[in-house]
C-alpha positions in Angstrom: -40.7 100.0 65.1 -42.8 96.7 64.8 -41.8 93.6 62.9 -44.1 94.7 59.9 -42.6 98.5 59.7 -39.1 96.9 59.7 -40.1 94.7 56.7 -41.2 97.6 54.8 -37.8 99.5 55.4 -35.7 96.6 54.3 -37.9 95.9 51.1 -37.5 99.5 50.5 -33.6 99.4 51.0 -33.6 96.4 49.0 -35.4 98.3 46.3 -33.3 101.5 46.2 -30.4 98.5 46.2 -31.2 96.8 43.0 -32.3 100.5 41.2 -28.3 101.2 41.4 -27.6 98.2 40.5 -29.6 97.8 37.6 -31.5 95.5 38.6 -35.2 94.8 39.2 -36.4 94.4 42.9 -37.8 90.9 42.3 -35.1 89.4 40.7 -33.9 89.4 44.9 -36.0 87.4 47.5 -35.8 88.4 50.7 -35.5 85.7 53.4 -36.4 86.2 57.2 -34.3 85.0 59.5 -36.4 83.6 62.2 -33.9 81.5 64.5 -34.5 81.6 67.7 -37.6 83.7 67.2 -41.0 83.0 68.6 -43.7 81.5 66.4 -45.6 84.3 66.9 -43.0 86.6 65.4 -43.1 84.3 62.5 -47.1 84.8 62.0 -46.3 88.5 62.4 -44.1 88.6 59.7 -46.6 86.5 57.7 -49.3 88.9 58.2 -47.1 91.6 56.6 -46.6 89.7 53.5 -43.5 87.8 54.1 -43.5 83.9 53.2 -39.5 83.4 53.3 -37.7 82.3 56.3 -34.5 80.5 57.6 -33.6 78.7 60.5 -30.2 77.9 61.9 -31.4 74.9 63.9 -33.1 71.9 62.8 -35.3 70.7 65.7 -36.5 74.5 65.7 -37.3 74.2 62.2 -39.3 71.3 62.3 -41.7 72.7 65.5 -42.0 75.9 64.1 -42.9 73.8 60.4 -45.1 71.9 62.6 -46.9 74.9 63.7 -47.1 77.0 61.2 -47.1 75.2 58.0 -50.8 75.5 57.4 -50.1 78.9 56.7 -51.0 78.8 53.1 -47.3 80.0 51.2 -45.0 80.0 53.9 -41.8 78.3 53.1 -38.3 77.8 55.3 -34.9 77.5 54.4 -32.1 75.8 56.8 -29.4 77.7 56.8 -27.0 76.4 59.5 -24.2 73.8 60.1 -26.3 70.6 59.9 -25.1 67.2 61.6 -26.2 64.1 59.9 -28.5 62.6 62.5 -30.5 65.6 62.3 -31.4 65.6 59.0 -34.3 64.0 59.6 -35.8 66.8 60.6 -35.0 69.0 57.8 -36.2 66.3 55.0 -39.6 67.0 55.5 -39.5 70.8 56.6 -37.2 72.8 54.5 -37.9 74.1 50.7 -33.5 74.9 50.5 -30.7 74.1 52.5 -28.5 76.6 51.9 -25.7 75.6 53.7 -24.6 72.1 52.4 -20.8 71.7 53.0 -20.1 67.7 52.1 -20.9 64.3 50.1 -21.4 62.8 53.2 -24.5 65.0 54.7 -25.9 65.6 51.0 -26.1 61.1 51.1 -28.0 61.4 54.0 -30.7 64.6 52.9 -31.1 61.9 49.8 -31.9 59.2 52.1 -34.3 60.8 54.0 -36.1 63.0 50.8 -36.1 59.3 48.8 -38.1 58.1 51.4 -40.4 61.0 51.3 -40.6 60.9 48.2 -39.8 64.6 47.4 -37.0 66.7 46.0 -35.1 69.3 47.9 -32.9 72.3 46.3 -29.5 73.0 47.8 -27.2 75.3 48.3 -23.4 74.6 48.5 -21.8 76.6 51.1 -19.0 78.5 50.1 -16.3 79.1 52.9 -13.6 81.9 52.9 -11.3 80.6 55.2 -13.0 80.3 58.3 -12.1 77.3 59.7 -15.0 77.6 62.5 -17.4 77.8 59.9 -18.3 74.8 57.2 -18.4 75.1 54.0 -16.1 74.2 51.3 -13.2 76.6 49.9 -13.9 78.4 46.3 -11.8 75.7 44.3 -13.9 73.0 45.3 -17.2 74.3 44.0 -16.8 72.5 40.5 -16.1 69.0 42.0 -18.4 69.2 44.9 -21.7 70.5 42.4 -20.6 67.0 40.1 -20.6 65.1 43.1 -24.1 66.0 43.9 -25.6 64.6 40.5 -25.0 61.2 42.5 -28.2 62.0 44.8 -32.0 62.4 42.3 -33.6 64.0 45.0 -30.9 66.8 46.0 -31.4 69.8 43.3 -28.2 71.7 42.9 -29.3 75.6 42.9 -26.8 78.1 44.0 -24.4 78.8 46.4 -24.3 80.3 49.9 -21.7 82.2 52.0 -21.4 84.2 55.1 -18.0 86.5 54.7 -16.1 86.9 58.6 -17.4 89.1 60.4 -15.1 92.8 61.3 -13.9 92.6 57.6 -14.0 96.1 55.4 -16.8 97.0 52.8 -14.1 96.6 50.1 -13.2 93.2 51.7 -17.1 91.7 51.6 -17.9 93.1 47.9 -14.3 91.5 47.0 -16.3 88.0 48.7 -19.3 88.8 46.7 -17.7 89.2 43.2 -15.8 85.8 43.8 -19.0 84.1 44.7 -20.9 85.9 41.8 -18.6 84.4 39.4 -18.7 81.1 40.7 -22.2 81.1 40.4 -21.9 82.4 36.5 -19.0 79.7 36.1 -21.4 76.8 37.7 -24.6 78.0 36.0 -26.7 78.0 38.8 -30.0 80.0 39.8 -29.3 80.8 43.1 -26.7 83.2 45.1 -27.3 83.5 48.7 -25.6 86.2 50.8 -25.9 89.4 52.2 -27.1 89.5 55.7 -28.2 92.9 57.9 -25.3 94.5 57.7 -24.2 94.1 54.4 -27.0 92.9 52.8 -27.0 95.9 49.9 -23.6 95.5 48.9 -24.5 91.6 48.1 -27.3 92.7 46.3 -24.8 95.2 44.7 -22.7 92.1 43.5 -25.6 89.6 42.4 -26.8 88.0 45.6 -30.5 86.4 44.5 -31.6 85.4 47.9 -30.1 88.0 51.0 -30.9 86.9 54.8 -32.1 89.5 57.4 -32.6 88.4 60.6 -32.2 91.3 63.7 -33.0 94.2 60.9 -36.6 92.5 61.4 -37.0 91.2 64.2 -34.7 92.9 66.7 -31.9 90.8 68.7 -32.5 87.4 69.0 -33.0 85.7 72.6 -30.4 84.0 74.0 -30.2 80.2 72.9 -31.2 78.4 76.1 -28.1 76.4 77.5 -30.1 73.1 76.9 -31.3 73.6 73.5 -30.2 71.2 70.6 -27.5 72.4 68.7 -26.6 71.2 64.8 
């Protein structure tokens, strides 16, 4: 199948996911993730009605910004590990980071959206005890969301998490439920999570925002050995 027919089977299993749940289909955005994708998969996507994506690396997100942001609607998240000298690049580019692990990198995303002059909603990533992932550990929400409200331009709006990979159904909804009530606990808009292969059991638990990447676009390309990394 093409880009667009895979779009209209994961809106459909995201449907059928929120009718068992109880819950209504748009009360769950769907975001496309593009990394490492071609610009024109992006503009394929478009064409089929989809406005969301996310990108894992931030000199991709700004060219593929660059290129396509005349597309009226189209909007990107950054969702990977970002270093602090690139966030330069996602300033200007991203609607969300949804993967904002520390102080440090949130005083630099202020830096660079005060200069801009715009506001940018974050997401604090959540970490389950992976230590080759960031993220910060479940305890640490509370202090880390009042640290934010030091930074004007940085909008605190939910919270993110990737659960480890080879882990059991049981073992990801558990992941799901602790995030779910961290969001409740925090009042915050926003929970993030859910990816292709689990991406009905997040909405299952109260995920607002689940990211599909290969389920749309097939397997990714290999990241050349000379492209930037974050």
């Amino acid at each position: 199948m093409g880009i667009a027919e895979n779009l209209s089977e994961i809106r459909e299993r995201i449907r059928l996911a929120c009718l068992r749940a109880g819950r209504r289909p748009d009360e769950v955005e769907l975001c496309a993730v593009s990394k490492l994708q071609p610009a024109s998969a992006i503009a394929e996507a478009y064409r089929a009605g989809q406005r969301l994506f996310g990108e894992n690396y931030a000199q991709e997100l700004r060219d593929k910004w660059t290129e396509l942001s005349s597309l009226e609607g189209i909007r990107f998240h950054f969702i990977g590990r970002l270093q602090k000298n690139k966030a330069k690049y996602v300033a200007p580019a991203a609607e969300t980071m949804e993967s904002l692990d520390s102080l440090d990198l949130a005083g630099e995303l202020e830096k660079r959206c005060s200069a801009l002059d715009r506001t940018l909603a974050v997401l604090a990533e959540v970490n389950f005890d992976e230590a080759q992932k960031g993220g910060i550990s479940p305890s640490e929400v509370p202090a880390f969301l009042k640290g934010l409200r030091a930074f004007p331009h940085l909008v605190p709006a939910g919270l993110m998490a990737i659960p480890p990979a080879g882990i059991s159904d049981d073992e990801t909804r558990r992941i799901f439920r602790v995030m779910a009530l961290l969001r409740r606990d925090a009042g915050l808009r926003h929970l993030s999570m859910g990816m292709s292969r689990d991406f009905e059991i997040a909405i299952e638990e109260g995920a607002t925002i689940v990211r599909v990447g290969t389920a749309i676009f097939g397997p990714r390309p290999r990241k050349p050995e000379s492209a930037p990394s974050v």
